[in-house]
LUMFI-83914 format. One record per residue (C-alpha): x, y, z; residue in three letters. Coordinates in Angstrom, 3 decimals. Layout:
# residues N
+----------+----------+----------+-----+
!        u !        v !        w !   r !
+----------+----------+----------+-----+
!        X !        Y !        Z ! ala !
...
+----------+----------+----------+-----+
//
This chain:
# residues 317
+----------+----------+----------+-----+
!        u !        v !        w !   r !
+----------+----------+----------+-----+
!   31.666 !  -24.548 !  -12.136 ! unk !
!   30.110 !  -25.664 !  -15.928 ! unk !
!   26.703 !  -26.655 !  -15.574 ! unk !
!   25.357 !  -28.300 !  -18.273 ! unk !
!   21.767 !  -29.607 !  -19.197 ! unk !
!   20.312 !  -32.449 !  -19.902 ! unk !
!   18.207 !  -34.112 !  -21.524 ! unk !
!   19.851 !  -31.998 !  -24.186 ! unk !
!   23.794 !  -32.802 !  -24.386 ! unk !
!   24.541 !  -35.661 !  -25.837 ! unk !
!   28.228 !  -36.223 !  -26.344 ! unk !
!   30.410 !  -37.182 !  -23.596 ! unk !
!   30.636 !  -34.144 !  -21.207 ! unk !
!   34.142 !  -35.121 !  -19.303 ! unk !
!   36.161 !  -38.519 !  -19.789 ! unk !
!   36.399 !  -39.456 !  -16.126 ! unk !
!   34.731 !  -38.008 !  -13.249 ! unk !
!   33.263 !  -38.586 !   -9.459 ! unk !
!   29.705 !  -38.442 !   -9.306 ! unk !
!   26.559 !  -38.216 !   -7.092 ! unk !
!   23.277 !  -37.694 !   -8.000 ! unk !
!   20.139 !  -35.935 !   -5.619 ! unk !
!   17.739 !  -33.014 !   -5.430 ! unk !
!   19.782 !  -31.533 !   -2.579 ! unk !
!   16.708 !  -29.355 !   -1.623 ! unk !
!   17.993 !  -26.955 !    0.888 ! unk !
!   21.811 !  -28.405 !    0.269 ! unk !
!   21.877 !  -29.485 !    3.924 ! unk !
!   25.023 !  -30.771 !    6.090 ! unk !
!   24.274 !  -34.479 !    5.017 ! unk !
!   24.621 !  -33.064 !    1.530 ! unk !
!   27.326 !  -30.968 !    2.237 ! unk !
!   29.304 !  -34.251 !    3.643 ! unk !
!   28.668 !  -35.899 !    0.466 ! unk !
!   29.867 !  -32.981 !   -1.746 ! unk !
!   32.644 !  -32.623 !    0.080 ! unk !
!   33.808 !  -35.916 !    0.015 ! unk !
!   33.280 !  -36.130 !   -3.932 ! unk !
!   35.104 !  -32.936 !   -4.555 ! unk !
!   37.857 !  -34.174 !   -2.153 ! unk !
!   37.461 !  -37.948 !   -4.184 ! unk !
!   37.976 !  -36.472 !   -7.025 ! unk !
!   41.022 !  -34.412 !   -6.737 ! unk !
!   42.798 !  -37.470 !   -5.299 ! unk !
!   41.694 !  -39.242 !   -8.886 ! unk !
!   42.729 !  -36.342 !  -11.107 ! unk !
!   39.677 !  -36.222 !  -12.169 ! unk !
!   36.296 !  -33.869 !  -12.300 ! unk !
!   34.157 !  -33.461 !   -9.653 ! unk !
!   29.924 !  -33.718 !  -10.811 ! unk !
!   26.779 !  -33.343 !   -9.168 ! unk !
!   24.105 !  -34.735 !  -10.998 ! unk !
!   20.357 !  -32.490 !   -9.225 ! unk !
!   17.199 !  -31.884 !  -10.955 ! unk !
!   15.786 !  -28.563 !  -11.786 ! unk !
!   12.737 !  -29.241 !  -10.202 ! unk !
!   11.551 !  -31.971 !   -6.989 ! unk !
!   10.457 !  -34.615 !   -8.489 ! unk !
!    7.300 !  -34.610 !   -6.465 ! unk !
!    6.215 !  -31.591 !   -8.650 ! unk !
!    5.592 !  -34.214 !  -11.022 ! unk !
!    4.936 !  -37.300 !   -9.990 ! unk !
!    2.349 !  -35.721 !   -7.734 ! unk !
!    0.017 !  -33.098 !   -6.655 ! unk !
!    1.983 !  -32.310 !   -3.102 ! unk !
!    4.187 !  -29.522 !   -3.811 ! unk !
!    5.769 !  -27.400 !   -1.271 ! unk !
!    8.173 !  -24.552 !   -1.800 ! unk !
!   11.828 !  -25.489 !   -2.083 ! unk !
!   14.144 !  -24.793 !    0.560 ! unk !
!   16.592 !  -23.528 !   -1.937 ! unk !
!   15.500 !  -22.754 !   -5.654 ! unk !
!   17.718 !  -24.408 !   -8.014 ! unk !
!   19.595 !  -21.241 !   -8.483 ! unk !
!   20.206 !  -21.433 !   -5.000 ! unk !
!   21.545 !  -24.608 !   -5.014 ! unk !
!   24.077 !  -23.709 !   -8.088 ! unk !
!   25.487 !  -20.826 !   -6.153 ! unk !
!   25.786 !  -23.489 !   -3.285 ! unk !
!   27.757 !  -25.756 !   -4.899 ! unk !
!   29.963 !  -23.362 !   -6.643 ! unk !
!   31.322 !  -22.846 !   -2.834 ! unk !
!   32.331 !  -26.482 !   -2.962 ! unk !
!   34.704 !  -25.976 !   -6.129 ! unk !
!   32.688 !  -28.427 !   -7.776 ! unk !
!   34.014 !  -28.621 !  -11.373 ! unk !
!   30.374 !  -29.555 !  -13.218 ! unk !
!   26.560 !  -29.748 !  -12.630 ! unk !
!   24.493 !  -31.378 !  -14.585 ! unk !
!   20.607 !  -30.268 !  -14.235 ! unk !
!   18.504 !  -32.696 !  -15.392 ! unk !
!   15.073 !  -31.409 !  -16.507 ! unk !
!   12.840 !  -34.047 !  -14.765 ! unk !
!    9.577 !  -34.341 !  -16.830 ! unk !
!    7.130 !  -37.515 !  -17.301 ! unk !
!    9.125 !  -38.970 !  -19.967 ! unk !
!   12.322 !  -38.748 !  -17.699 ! unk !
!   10.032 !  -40.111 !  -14.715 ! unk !
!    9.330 !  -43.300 !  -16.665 ! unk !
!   13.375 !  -43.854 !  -17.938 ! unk !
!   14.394 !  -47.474 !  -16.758 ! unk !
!   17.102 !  -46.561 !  -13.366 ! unk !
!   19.428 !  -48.955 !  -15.490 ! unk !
!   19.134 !  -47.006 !  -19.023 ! unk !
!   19.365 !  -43.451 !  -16.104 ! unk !
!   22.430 !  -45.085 !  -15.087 ! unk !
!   23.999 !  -46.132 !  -18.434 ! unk !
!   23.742 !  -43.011 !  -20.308 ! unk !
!   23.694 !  -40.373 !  -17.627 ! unk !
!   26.611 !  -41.876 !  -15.243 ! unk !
!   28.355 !  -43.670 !  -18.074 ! unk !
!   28.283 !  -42.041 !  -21.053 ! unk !
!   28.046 !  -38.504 !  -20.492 ! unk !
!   30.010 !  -38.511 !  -17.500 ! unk !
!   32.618 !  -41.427 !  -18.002 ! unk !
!   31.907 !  -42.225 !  -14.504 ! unk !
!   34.597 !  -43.876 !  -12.216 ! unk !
!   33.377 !  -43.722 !   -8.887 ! unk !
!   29.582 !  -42.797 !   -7.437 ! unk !
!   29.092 !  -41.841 !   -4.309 ! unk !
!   25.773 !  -41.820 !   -3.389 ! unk !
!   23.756 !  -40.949 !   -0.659 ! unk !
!   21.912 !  -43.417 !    1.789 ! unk !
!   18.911 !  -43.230 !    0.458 ! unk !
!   19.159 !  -42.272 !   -3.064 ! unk !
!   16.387 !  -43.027 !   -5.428 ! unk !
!   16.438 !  -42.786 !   -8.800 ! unk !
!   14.844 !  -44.011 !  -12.395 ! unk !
!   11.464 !  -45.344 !  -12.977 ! unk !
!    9.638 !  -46.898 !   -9.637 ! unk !
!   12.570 !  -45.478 !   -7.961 ! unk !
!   14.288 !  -48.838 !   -8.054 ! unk !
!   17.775 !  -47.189 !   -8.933 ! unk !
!   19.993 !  -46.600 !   -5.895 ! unk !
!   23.218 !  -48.309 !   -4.713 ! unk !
!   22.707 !  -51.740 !   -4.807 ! unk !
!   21.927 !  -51.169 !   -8.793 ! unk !
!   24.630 !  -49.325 !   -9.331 ! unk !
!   27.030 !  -52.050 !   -7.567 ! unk !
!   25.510 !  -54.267 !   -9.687 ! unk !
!   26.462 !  -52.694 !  -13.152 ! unk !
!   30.310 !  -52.090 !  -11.597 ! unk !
!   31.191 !  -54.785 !  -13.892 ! unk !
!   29.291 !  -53.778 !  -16.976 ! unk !
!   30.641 !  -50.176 !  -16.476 ! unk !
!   33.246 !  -50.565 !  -14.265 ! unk !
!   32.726 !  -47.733 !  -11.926 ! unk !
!   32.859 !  -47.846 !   -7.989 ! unk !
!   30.267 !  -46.815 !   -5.631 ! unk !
!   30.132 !  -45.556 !   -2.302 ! unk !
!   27.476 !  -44.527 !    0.163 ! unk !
!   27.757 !  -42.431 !    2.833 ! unk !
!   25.697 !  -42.765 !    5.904 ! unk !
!   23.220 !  -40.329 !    7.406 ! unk !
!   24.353 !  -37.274 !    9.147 ! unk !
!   22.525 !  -36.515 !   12.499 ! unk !
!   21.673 !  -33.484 !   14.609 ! unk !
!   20.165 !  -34.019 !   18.009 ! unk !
!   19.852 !  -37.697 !   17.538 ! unk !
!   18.113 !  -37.514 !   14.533 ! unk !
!   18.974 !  -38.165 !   10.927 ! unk !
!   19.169 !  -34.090 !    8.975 ! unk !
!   16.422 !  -34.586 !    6.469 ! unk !
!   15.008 !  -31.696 !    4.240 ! unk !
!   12.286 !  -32.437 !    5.494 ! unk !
!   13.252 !  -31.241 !    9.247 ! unk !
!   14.795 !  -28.409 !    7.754 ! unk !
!   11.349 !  -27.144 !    5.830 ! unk !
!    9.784 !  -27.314 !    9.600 ! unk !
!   12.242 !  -26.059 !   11.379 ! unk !
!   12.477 !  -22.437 !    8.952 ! unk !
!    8.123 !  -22.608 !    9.069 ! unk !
!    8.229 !  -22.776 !   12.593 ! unk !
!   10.522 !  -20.077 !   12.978 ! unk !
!   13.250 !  -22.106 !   14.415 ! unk !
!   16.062 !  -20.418 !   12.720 ! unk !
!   18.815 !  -21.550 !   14.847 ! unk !
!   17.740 !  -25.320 !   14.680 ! unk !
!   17.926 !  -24.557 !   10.798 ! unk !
!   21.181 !  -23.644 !   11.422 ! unk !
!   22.120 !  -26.499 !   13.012 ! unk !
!   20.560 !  -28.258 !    9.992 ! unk !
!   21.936 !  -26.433 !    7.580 ! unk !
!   25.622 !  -25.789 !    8.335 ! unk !
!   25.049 !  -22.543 !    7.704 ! unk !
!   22.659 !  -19.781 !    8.469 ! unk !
!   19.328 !  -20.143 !    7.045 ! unk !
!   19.163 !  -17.603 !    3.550 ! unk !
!   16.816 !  -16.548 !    0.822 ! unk !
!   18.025 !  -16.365 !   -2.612 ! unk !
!   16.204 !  -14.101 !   -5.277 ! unk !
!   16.399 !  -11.305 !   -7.989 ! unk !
!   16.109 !   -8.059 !   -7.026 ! unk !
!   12.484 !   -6.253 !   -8.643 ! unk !
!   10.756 !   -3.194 !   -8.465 ! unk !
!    8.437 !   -2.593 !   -5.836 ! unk !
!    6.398 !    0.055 !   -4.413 ! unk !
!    8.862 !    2.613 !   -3.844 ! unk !
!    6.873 !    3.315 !   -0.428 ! unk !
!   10.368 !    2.495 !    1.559 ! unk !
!   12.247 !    4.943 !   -0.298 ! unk !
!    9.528 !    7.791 !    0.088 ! unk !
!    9.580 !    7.318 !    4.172 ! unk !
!   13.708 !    7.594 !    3.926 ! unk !
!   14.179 !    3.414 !    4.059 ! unk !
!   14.636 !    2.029 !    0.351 ! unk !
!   14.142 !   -1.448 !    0.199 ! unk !
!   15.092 !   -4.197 !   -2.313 ! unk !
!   12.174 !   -6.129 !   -3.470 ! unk !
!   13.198 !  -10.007 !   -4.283 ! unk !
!   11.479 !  -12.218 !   -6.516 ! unk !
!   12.702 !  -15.592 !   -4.439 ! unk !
!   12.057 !  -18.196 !   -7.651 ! unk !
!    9.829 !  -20.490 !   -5.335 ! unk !
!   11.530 !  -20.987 !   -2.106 ! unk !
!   10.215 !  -21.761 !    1.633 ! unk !
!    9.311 !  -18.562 !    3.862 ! unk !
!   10.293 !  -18.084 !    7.623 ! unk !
!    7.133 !  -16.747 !    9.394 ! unk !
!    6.238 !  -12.857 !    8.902 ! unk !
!    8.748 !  -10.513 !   10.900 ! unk !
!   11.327 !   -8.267 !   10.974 ! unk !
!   14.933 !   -9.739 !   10.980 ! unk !
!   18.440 !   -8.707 !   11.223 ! unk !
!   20.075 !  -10.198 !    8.096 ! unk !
!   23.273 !   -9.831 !    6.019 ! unk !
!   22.785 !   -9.478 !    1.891 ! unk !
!   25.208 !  -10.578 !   -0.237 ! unk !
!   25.345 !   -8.724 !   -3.014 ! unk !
!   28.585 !   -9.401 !   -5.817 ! unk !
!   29.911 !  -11.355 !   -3.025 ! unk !
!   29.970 !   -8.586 !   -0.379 ! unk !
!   28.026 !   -8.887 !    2.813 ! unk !
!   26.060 !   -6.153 !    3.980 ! unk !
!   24.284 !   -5.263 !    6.963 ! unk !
!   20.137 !   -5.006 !    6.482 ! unk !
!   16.970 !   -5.252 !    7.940 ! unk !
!   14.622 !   -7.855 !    6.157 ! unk !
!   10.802 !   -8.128 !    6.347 ! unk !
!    8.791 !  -10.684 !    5.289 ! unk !
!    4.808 !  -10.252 !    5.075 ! unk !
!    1.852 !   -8.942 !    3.567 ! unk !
!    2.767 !   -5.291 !    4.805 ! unk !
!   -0.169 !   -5.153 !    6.480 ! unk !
!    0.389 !   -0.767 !    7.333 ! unk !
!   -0.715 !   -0.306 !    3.312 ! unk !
!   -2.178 !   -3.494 !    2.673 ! unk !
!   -5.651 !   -4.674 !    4.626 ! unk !
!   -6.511 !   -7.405 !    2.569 ! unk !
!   -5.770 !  -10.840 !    4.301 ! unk !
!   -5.106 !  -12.423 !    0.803 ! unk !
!   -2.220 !   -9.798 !    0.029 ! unk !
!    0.867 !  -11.507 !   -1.071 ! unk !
!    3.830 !  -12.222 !    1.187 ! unk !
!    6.770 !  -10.247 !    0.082 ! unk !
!   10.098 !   -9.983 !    1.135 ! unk !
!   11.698 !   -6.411 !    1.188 ! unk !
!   15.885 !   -6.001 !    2.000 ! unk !
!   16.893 !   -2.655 !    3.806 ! unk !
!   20.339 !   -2.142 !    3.318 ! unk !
!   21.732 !   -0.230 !    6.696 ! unk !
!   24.349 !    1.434 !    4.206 ! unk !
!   22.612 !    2.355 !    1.242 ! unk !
!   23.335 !    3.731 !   -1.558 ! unk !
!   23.289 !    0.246 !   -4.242 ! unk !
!   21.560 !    0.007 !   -7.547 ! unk !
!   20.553 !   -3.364 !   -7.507 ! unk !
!   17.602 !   -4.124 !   -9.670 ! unk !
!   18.121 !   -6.993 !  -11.916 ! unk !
!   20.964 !   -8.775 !   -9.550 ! unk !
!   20.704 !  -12.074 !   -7.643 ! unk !
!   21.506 !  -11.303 !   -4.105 ! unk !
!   21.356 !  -14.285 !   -1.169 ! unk !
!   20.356 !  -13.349 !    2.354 ! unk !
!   21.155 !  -14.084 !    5.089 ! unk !
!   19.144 !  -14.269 !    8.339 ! unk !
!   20.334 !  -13.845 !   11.561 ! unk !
!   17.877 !  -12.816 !   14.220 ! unk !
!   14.087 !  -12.319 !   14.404 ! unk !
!   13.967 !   -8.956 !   15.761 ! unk !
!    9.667 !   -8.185 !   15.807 ! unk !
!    6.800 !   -9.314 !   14.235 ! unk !
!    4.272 !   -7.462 !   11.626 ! unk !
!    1.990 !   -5.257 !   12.581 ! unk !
!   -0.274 !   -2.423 !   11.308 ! unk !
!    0.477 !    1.219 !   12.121 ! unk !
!   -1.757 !    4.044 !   12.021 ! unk !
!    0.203 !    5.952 !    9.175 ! unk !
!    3.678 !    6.087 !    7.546 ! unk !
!    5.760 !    8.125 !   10.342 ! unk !
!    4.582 !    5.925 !   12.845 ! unk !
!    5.964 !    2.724 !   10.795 ! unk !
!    9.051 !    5.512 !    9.614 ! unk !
!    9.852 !    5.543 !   13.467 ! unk !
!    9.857 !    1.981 !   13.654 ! unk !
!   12.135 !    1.265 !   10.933 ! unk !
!   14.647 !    3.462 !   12.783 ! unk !
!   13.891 !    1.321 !   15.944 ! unk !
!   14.587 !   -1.529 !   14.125 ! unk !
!   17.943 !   -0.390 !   12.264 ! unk !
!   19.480 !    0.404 !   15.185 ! unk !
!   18.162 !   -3.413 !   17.091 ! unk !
!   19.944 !   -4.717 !   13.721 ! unk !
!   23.101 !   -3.057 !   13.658 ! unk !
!   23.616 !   -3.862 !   17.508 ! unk !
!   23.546 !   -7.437 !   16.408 ! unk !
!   25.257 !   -7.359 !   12.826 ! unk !
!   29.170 !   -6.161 !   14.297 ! unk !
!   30.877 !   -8.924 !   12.493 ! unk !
!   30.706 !   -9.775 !    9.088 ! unk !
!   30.122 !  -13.668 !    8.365 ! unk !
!   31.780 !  -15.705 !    5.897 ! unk !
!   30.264 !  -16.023 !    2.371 ! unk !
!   28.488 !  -19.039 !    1.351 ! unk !
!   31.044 !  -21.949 !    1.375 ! unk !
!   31.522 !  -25.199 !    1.298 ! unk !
!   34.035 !  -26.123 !    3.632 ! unk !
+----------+----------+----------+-----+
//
């Protein structure tokens, strides 16, 4: 998959393509059914397959109410390389693209970089200044431009439309397997692997620090997970918390810490997506290091009775 910028490129990036346009926060299985039927659009077109996704929420500037991404933007690329799309464009959304007319958006984004021929765009889609852009504007400019556009209606789990919103809940409450459900996929984390401590390694349990590029926490615990690291799943044991055994402080920062059951990677410096699969205990202070030492044994072999099949990769079908 190309991904390209913009603002930034300014020549036309492919002469005729399917397109849809959306933050995608958490890359959901609404969004998934709209990818899915752009990438499969497109091949019956000859033609490339774009999704058009911001590199930030919009809220982050437009207002003051921030919360954490479900998946980071490079989240979200690695997502939608599963899809085969062919391009992403990432558009840096900043005051002055904020206040862009949805028409002008629409003309020189869908047009005349992309040479769009057909959008297909979600229910609710929202874009340009006011947030007056959306379907009905597009349809309008079909014969201006002469593109298409499709919409494709909400997908629902338990009688309910999947929203990222629900999806943010469900992983805060701990609700992994209604995130699941959400998702299409099991809930994962998606960071860079840093130098911590080196505490793990001195008790006989080295652990892979990540640096998660601003994206939403399940609640402190232990959990059987699966890291993906150049594509290969491995088994490991994943805490997330303050590590409160060497750490007292009730401000400490939350970090989360990957023990691979096999060992024996050098991974500082990769990206490497996790998966989670079960809670397994919570956090909790020990008296000293053998005691938590004796614990993480407890806990490898609670984890390995539960990781006996590898899953699938990310994916998008």
């Amino acid at each position: 998959m190309r991904v390209v910028n913009w603002p930034g490129e300014r020549a036309r990036v492919v002469d005729r393509s399917v397109v849809t346009l959306g933050v995608f926060d958490g890359v959901h299985v609404g969004h998934r059914a709209l990818i899915r039927q752009v990438v499969a659009a497109a091949r019956r077109r000859s033609c490339s397959s774009v999704v058009v996704t911001f590199d930030r929420h919009p809220a982050a500037v437009l207002s003051d109410q921030v919360q954490p991404a479900i998946t980071s933007l490079q989240h979200r690329l690695r997502l939608f390389r599963s899809f085969r799309v062919d391009l992403c464009v990432v558009v840096a959304f900043s005051p002055e693209v904020a206040n862009m007319q949805a028409v002008e958006f629409a003309r020189v984004v869908f047009g005349g970089l992309l040479g769009a021929e057909l959008l297909i765009l979600g229910f609710d889609c929202r874009f340009g200044r006011g947030r007056v852009g959306g379907v009905e504007l597009c349809r309008k400019l079909r014969g201006e431009l002469g593109w298409q556009v499709d919409t494709v209606t909400p997908v629902e789990v338990n009688g309910e439309p999947v929203s990222s919103t629900a999806v943010r809940k469900a992983v805060l409450d701990g609700r992994l397997e209604l995130a699941e459900r959400l998702l299409g996929r099991s809930f994962s984390l998606y960071g860079t692997v840093i130098p911590g401590s080196g505490r793990g390694a001195a008790i006989g349990y080295p652990t892979a620090n990540l640096d998660l590029h601003n994206e939403t926490l399940p609640p402190d615990g232990v959990y059987a997970s699966w890291a993906f690291a150049d594509g290969q799943p491995l088994p490991a044991v994943t805490s997330v918390g303050r590590r409160p055994t060497f750490h007292h402080e009730s401000d400490a920062p939350r970090v989360v810490e990957v023990c691979l059951l096999e060992g024996g990677r050098a991974l500082y410096g990769h990206d490497i997506e996790v998966q989670f699969v079960r809670f397994l205990r919570g956090q909790r202070r020990f008296a000293n290091a053998k005691e938590l030492q004796a614990q993480i044994a407890r806990d490898v072999v609670a984890a390995r009775a539960i990781l006996t099949e590898p899953p699938p990769g990310p994916r998008g079908q």
